[in-house]
C-alpha positions as CSV (number, residue, x, y, z in Angstrom):
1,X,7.5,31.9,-18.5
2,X,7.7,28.1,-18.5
3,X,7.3,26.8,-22.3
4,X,4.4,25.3,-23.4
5,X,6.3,22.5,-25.1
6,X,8.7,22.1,-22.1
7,X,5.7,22.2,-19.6
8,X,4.2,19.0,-21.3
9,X,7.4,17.1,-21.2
10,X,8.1,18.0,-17.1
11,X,4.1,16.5,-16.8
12,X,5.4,13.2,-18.7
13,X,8.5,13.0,-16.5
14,X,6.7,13.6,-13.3
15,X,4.5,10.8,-14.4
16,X,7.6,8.3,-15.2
17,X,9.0,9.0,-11.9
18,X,5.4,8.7,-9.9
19,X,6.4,5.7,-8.2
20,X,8.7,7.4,-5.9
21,X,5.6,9.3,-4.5
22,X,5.2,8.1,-0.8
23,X,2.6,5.6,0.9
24,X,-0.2,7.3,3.1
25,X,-0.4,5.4,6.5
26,X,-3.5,3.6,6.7
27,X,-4.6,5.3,10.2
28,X,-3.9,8.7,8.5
29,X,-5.7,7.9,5.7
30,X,-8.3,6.8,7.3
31,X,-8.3,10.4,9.2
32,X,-7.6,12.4,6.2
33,X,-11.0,10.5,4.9
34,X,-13.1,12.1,8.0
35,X,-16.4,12.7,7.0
36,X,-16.5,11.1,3.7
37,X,-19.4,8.7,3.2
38,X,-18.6,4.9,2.4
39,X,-19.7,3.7,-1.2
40,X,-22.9,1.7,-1.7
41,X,-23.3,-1.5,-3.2
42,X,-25.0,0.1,-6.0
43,X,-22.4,2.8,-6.1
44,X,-19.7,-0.2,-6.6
45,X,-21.8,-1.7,-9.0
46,X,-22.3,1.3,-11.1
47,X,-18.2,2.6,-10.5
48,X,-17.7,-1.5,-12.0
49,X,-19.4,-0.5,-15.1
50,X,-18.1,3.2,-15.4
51,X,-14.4,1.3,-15.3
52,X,-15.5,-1.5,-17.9
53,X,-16.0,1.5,-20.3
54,X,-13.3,3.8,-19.2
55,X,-11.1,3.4,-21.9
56,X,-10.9,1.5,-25.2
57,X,-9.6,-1.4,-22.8
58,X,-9.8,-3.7,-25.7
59,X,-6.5,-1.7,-27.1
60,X,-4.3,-1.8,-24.1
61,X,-5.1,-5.1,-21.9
62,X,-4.1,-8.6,-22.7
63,X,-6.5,-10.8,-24.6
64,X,-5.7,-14.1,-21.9
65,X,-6.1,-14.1,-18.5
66,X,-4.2,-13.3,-15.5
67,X,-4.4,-9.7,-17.2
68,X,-3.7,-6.1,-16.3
69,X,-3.6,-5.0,-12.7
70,X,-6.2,-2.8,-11.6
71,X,-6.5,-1.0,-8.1
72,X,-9.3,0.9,-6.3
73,X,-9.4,2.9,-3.1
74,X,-11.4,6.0,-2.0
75,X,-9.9,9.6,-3.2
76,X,-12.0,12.2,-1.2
77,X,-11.3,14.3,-4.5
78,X,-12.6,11.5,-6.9
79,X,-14.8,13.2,-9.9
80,X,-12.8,16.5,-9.7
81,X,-10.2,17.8,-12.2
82,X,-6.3,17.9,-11.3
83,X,-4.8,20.9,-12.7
84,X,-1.0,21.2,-13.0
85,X,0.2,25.2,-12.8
86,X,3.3,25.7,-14.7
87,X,5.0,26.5,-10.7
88,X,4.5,22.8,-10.2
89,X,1.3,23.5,-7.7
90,X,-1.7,21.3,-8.1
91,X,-5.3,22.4,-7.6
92,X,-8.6,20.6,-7.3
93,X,-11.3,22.3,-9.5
94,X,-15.0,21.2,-8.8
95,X,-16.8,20.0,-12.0
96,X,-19.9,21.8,-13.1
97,X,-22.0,22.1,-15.8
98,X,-20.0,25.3,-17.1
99,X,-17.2,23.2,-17.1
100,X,-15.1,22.3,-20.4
101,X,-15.9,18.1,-20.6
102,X,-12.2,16.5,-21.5
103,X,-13.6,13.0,-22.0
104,X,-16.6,10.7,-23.1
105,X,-16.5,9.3,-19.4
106,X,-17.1,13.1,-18.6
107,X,-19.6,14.2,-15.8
108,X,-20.0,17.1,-13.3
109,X,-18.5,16.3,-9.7
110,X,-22.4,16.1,-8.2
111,X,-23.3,13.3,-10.7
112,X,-20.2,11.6,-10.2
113,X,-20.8,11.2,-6.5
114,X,-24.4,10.7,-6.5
115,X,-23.4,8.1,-8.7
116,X,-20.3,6.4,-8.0
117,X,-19.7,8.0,-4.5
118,X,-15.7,8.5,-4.1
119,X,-14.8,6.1,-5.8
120,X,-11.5,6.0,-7.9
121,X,-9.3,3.4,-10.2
122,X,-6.0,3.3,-11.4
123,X,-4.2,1.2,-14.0
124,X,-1.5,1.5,-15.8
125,X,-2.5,-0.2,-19.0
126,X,-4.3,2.9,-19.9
127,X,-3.2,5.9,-22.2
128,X,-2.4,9.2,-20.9
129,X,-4.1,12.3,-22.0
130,X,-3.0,16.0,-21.1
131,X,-4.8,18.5,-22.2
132,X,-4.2,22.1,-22.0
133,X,-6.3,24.9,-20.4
134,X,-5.9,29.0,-19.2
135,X,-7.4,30.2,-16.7
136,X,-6.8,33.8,-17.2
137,X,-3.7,34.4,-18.8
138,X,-1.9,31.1,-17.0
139,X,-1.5,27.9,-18.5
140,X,-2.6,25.2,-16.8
141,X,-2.7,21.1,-17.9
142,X,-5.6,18.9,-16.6
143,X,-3.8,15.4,-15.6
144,X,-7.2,13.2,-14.9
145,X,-5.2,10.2,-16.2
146,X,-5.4,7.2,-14.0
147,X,-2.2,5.4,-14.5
148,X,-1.2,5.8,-11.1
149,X,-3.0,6.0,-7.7
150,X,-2.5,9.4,-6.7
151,X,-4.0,11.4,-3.4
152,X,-3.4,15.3,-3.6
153,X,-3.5,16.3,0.0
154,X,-2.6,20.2,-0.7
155,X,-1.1,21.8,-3.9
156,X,2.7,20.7,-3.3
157,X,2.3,17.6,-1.6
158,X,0.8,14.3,-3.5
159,X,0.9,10.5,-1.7
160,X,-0.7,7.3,-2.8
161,X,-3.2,4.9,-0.9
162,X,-1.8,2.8,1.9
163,X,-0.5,-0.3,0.5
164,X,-3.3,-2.1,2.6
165,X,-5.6,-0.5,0.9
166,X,-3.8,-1.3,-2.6
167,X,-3.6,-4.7,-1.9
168,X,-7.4,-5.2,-0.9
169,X,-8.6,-2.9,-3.9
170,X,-6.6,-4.9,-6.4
171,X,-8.0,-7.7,-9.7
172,X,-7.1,-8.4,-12.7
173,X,-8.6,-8.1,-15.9
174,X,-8.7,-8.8,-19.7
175,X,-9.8,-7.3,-22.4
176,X,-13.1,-8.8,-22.6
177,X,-14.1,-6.6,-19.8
178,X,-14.9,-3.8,-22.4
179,X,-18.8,-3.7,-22.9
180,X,-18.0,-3.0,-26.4
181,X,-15.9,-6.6,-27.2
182,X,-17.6,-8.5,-29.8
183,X,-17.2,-12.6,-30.2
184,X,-16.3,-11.7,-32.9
185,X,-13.1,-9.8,-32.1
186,X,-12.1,-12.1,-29.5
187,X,-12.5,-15.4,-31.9
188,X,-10.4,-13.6,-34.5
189,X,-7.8,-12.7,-31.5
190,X,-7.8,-16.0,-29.8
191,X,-7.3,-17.8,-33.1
192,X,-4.2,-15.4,-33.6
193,X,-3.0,-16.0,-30.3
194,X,-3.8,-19.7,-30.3
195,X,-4.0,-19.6,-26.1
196,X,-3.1,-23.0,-24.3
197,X,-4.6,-24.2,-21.0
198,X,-1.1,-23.4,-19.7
199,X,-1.9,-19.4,-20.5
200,X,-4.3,-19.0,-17.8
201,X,-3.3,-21.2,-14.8
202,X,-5.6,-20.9,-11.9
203,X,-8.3,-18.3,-13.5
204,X,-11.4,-19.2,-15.3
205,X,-9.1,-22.3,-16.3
206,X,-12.4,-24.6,-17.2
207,X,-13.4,-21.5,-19.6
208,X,-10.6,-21.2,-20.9
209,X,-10.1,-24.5,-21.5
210,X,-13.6,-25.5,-23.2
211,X,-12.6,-22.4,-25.2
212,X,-9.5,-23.7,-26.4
213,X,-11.3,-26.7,-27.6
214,X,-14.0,-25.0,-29.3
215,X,-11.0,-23.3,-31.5
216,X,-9.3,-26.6,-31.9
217,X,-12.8,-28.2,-33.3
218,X,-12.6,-25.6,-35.8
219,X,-9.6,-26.3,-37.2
220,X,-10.8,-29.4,-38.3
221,X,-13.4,-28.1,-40.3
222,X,-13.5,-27.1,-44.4
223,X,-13.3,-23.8,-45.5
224,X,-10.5,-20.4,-44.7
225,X,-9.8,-19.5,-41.8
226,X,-12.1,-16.2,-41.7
227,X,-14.7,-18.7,-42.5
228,X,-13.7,-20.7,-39.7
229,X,-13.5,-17.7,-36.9
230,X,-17.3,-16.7,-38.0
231,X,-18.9,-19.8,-37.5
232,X,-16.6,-19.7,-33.7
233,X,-18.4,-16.4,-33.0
234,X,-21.9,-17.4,-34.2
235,X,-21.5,-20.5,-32.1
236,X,-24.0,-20.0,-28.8
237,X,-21.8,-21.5,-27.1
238,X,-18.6,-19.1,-27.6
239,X,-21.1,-15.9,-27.5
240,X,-22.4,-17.4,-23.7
241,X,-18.7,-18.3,-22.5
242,X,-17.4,-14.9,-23.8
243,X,-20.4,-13.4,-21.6
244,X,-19.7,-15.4,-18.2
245,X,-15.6,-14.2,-18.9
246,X,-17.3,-10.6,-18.9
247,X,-19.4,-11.2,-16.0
248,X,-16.6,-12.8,-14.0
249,X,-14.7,-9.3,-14.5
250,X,-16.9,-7.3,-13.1
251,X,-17.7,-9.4,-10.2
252,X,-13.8,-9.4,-9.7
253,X,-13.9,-5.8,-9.7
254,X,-16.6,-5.3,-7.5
255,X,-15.2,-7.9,-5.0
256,X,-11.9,-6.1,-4.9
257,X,-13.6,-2.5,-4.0
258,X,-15.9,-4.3,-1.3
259,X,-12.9,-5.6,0.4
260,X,-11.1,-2.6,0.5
261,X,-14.1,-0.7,2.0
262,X,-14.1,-3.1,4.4
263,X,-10.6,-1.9,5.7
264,X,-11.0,1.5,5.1
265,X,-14.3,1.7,6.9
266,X,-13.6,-1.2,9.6
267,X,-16.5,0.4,12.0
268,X,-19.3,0.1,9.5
269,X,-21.6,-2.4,8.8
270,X,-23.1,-2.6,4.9
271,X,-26.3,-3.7,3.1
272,X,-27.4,-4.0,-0.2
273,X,-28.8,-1.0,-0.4
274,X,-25.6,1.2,1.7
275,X,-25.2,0.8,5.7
276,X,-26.4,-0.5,8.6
């Protein structure tokens, strides 16, 4: 009988050495998708927004642009939970309302694909979580964690995404892409950080830029520098730039997962509201 102790730390190392797993072909994957149904634009929208709030991003992505690395493809598993057996096998369990919820970002496998379609993320900014569950009298550990892109084709045999598919599913993105970001926190962060124009070459530079001077205006001005950060977050100004950053993020993320669909589905047309 494998440890319980010992079980956890074989998860962690199979999750260090992840990157050795092997690329899907795209032709294959495109076959091993078969009957899965293309996301919506609404369904990209709404998987933009489920991402944004994903984790405390805020914690684990830069402040300054270019940011983390982010990478979206279709997983016709997406919304299911991966469960680890102490024999190393991997099963898919359907989500239901009986189900034991693991996260805040929890829903049952139906909701999830009514509402974000098979959608999935990965990024490996994020923390990792393993939980422990039995099912009978075997331990198992439920590895939902999204560092990696990871496709489970049966319970030995795990690949990731076509590199095609990486490469068209990938942005970047800050911190300020968390819903929960205050001007606040990212005046008193910025002033820490003191960014330069130099710190975000070729993204949002003219934000970035007018933000930069906004900080410098302050430091001209009387009073401590606590004083000085909360009249740079009550500026209008600040609070509308720190907004259009935000809204820049999720139209990079929903530009990324519209061009991969494009390569994964080449044959179908899309609309607004799904295809044509």
């Amino acid at each position: 009988m494998t440890d319980a102790r010992d079980f956890h730390d074989e998860m962690l190392l199979s999750r260090v050495s992840i990157h050795d797993v092997p690329a899907m072909d795209l032709d294959a994957y495109r076959r091993w998708l078969g009957g899965v149904t293309p996301p919506t634009d609404s369904q990209i929208e709404a998987f933009a927004d489920f991402v944004a709030d994903a984790h405390s991003w805020y914690k684990h992505l830069p402040l300054l642009p270019p940011g983390a690395e982010f990478l979206f493809y279709i997983d016709p598993q997406a919304g299911m939970d991966r469960l680890v057996h102490a024999s190393g096998e991997v099963t898919m369990r359907t989500r239901t309302p009986e189900t034991q919820p693991f996260h805040y970002t929890w829903m049952t496998t139906a909701d999830y694909r009514e509402r974000l379609g098979y959608l999935s993320f990965s990024c490996a900014k994020g923390s990792m979580l393993f939980p422990g569950e039995r099912l009978g009298v075997e331990r198992v550990i439920l590895d939902n964690n999204t560092q990696h892109p990871l496709l489970q084709l049966s319970g030995d045999l795990a690949m990731t995404p076509p590199r095609e598919v990486l490469e068209a599913g990938t942005c970047r993105l800050t911190a300020l892409v968390h819903p929960r970001v205050t001007a606040d926190w990212v005046a008193t962060r910025l002033a820490a950080e003191k960014p330069s124009q130099s710190s975000s070459p070729d993204i949002q530079e003219a934000t970035w830029a007018a933000i930069q001077q906004l900080l410098e205006d302050q430091q001209g001005e009387s009073g401590d520098e606590q004083q000085r950060i909360h009249r740079l977050s009550a500026n209008p100004a600040f609070e509308s730039m720190v907004q259009e950053h935000r809204a820049w993020l999720r139209q990079q993320m929903i530009d990324a997962m519209q061009r991969m669909r494009s390569l994964v589905f080449p044959q179908t047309l899309f609309s607004k509201g799904g295809t044509i």
